[in-house]
Backbone as CSV, one residue per row, in Angstrom:
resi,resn,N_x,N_y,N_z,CA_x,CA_y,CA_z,C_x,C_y,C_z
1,UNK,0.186,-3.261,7.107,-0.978,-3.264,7.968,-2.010,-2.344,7.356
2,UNK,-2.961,-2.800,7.227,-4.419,-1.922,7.055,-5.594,-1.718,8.192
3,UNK,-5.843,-0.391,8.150,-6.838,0.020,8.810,-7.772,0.817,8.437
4,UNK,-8.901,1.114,8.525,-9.977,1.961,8.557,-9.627,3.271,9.216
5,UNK,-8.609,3.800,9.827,-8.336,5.006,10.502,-6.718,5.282,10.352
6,UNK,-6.911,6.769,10.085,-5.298,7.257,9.714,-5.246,7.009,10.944
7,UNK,-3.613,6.865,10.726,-2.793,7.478,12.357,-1.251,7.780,11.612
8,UNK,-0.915,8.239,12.512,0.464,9.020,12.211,1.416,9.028,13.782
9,UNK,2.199,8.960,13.547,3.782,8.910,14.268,4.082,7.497,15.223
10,UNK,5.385,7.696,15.927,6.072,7.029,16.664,5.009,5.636,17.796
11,UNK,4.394,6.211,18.183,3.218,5.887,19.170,2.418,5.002,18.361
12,UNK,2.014,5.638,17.386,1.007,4.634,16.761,1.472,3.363,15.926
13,UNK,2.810,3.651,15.532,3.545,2.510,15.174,4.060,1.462,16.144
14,UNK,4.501,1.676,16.892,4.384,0.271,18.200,2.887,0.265,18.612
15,UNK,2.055,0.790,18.405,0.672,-0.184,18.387,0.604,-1.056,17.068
16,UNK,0.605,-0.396,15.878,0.411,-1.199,14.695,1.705,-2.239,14.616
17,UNK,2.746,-1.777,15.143,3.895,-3.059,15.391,3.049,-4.765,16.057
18,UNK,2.814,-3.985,17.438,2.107,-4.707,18.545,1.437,-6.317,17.895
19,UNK,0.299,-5.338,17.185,-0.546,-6.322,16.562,-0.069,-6.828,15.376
20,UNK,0.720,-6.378,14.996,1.598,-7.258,13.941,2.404,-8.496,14.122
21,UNK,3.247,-8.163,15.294,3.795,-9.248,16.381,2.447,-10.475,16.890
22,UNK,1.736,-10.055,16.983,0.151,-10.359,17.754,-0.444,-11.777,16.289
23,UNK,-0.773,-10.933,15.379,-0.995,-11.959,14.539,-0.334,-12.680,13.647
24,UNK,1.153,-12.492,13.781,1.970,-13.301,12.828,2.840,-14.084,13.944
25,UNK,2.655,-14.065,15.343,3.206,-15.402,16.192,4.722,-14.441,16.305
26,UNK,4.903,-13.289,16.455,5.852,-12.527,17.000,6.925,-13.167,15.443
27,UNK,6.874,-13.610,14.196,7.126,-13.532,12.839,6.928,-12.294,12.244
28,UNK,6.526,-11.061,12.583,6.521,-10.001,11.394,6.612,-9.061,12.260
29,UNK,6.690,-7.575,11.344,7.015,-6.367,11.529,6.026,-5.451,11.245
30,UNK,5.747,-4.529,11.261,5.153,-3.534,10.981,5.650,-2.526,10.175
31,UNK,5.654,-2.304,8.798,6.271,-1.933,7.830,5.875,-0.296,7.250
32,UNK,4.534,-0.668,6.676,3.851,0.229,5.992,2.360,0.343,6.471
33,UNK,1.653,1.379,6.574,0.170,1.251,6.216,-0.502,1.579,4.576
34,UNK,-1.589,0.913,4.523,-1.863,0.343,3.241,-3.696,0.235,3.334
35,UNK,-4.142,1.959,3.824,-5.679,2.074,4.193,-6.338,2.200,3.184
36,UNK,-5.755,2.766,2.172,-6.392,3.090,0.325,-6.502,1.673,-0.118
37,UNK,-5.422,1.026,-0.053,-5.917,-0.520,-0.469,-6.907,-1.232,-0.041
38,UNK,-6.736,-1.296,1.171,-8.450,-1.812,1.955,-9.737,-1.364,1.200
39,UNK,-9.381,-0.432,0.992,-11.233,0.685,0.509,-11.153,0.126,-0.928
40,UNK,-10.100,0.082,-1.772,-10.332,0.217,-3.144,-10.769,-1.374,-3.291
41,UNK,-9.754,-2.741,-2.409,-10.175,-4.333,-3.055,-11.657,-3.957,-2.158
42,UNK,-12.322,-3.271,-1.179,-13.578,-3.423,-0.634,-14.506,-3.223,-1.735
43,UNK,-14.389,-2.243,-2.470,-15.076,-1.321,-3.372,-15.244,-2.796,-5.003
44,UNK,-14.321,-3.238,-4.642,-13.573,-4.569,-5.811,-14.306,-5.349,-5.601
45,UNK,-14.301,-6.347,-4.530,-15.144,-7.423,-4.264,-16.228,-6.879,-4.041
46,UNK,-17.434,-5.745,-3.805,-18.289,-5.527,-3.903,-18.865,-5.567,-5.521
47,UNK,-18.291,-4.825,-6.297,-18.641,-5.110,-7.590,-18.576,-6.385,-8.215
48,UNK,-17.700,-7.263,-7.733,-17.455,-8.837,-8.160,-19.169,-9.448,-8.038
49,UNK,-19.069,-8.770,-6.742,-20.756,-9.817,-6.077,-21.821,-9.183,-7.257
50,UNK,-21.607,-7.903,-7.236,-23.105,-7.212,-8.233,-22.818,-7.537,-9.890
51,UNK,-21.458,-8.904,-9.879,-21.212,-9.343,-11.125,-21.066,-7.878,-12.057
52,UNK,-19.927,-7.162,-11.753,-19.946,-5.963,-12.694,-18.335,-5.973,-12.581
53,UNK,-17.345,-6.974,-12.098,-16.047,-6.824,-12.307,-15.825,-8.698,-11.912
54,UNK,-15.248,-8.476,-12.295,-13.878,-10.122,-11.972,-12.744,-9.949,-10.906
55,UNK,-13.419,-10.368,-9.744,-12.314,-9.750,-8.831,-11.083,-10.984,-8.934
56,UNK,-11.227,-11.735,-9.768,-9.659,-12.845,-9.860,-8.121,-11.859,-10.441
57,UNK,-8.502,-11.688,-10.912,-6.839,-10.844,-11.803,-7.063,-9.208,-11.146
58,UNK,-6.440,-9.348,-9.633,-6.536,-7.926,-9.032,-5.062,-7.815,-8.819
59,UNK,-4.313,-6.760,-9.511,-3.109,-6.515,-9.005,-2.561,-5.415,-7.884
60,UNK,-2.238,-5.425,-7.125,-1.767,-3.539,-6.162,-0.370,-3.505,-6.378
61,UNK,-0.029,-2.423,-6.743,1.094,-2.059,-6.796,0.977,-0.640,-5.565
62,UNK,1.882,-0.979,-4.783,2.207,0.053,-3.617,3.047,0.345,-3.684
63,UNK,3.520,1.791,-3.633,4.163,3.044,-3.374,3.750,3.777,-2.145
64,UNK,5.299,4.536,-1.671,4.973,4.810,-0.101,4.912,6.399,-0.170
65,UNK,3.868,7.310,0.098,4.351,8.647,-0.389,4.316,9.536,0.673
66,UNK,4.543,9.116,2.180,4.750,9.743,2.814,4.938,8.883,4.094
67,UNK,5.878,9.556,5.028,6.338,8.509,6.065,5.273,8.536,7.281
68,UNK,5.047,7.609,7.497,3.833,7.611,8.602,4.477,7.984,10.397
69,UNK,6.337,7.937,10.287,6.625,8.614,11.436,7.016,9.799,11.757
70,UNK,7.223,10.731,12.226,8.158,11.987,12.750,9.227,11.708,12.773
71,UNK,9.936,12.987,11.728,11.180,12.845,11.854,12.159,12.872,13.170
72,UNK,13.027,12.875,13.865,13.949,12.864,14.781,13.710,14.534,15.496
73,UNK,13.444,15.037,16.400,13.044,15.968,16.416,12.129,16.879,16.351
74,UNK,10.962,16.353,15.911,9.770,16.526,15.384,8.514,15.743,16.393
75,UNK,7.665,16.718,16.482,6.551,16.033,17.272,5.758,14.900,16.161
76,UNK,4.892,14.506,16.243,3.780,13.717,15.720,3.052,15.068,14.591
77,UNK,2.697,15.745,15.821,1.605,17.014,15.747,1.965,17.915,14.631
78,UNK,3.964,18.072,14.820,3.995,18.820,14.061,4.140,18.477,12.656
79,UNK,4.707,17.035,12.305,4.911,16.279,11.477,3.731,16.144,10.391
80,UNK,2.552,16.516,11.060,1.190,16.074,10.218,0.675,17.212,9.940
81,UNK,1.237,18.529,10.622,1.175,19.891,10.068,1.853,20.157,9.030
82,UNK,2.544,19.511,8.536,3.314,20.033,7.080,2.740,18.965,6.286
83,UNK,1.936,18.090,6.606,1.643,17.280,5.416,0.157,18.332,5.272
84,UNK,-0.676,18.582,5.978,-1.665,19.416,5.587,-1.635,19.831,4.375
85,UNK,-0.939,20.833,4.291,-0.852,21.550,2.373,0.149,20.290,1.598
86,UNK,-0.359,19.313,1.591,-0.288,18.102,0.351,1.589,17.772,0.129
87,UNK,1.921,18.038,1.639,3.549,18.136,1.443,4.375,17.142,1.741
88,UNK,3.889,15.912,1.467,4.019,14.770,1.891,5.427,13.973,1.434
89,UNK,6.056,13.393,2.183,7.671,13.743,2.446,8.196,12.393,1.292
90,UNK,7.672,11.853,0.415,7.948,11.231,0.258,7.277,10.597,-1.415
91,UNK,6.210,11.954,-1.747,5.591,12.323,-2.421,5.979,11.676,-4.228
92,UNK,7.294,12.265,-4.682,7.862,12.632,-6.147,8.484,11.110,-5.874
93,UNK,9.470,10.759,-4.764,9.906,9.192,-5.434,9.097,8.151,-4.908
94,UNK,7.585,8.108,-4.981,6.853,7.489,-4.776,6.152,6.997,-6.337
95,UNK,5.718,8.749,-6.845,5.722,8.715,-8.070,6.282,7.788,-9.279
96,UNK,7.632,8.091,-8.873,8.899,7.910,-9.693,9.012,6.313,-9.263
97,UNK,8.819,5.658,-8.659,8.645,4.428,-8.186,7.460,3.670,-8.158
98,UNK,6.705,4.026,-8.642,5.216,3.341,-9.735,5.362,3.376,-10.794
99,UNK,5.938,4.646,-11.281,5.952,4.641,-13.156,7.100,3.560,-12.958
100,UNK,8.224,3.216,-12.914,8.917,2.416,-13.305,8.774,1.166,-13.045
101,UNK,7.917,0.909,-11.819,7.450,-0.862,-11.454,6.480,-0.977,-12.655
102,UNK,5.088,-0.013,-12.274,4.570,-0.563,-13.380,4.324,-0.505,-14.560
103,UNK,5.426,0.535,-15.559,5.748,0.264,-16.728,6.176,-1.075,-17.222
104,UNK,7.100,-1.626,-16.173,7.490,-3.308,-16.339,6.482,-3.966,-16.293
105,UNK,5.303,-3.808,-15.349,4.654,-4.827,-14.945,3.416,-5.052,-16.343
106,UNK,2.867,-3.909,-16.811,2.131,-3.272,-17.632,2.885,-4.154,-19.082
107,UNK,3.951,-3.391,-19.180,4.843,-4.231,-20.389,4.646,-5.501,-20.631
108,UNK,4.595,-6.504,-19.880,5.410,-7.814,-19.497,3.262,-8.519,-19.878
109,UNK,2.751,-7.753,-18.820,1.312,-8.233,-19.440,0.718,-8.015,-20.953
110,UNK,0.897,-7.120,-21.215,0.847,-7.123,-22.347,1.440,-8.010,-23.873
111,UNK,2.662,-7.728,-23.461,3.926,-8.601,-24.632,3.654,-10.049,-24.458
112,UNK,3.022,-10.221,-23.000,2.891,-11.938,-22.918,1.562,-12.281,-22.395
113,UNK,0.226,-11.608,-23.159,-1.095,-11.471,-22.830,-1.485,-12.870,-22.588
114,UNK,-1.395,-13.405,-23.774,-1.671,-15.156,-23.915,-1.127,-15.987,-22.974
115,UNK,-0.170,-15.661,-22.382,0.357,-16.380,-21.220,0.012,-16.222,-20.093
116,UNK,-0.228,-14.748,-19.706,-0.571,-14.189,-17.996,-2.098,-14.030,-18.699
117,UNK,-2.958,-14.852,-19.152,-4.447,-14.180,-18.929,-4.933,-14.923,-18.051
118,UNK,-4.177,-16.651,-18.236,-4.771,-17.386,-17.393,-4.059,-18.293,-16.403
119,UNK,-2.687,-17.600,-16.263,-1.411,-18.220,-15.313,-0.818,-16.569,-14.849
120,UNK,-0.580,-16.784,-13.231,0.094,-15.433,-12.893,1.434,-16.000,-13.022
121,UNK,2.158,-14.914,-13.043,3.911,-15.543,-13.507,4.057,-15.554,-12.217
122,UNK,4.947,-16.179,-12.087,6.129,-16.407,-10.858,7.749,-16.900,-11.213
123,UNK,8.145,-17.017,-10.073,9.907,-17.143,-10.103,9.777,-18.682,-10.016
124,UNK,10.611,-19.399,-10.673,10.662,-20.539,-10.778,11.824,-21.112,-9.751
């Protein structure tokens, strides 16, 4: 789910559940939020229009680097007080889980440029 506004804990996830249920015909879940992505393809297809990028070959690779609920025990309030000083719970194997997707992904475009410039791969 993407939005224009942080939110954080328990509460705000059965809202973002809600409408998840809401527009996928009670078919989906509410997983992750994904608000940096919104801004960055916005920022994307704006440059497409001022013809200064190609918004066709846009890839996202997402990594989760911090949990958007309170732990068991934990308020909301206080939960978003320790992320303040950049302590975000989820931070290093978020890291560690981009370099290795997209070293593959990076690899694979490259070694097979002529092939993925003008076909995206898929599973057959």
């Amino acid at each position: 789910m993407s939005a224009s506004t942080f939110w954080h804990g328990s509460k705000m996830d059965e809202w973002a559940n809600a409408w998840t249920r809401y527009y996928t015909a009670s078919k989906g879940n509410y997983i992750v939020a994904a608000m940096e992505d919104s801004g960055t393809l916005q920022a994307l297809r704006f440059l497409s229009q001022a013809k200064r990028v190609d918004f066709g070959p846009v890839l996202v690779l997402r990594t989760v680097s911090n949990y958007d609920r309170e732990a068991p025990g934990v308020t909301a309030a206080e939960s978003l007080q320790e992320m303040v000083s950049g302590n975000y719970s989820a931070y290093m194997p978020a890291l560690e889980a981009a370099q290795i997707v997209a070293d593959k992904v990076v690899r694979d475009l490259v070694e097979h440029w002529s092939e993925r410039e003008s076909a995206i791969p898929h599973v057959p």
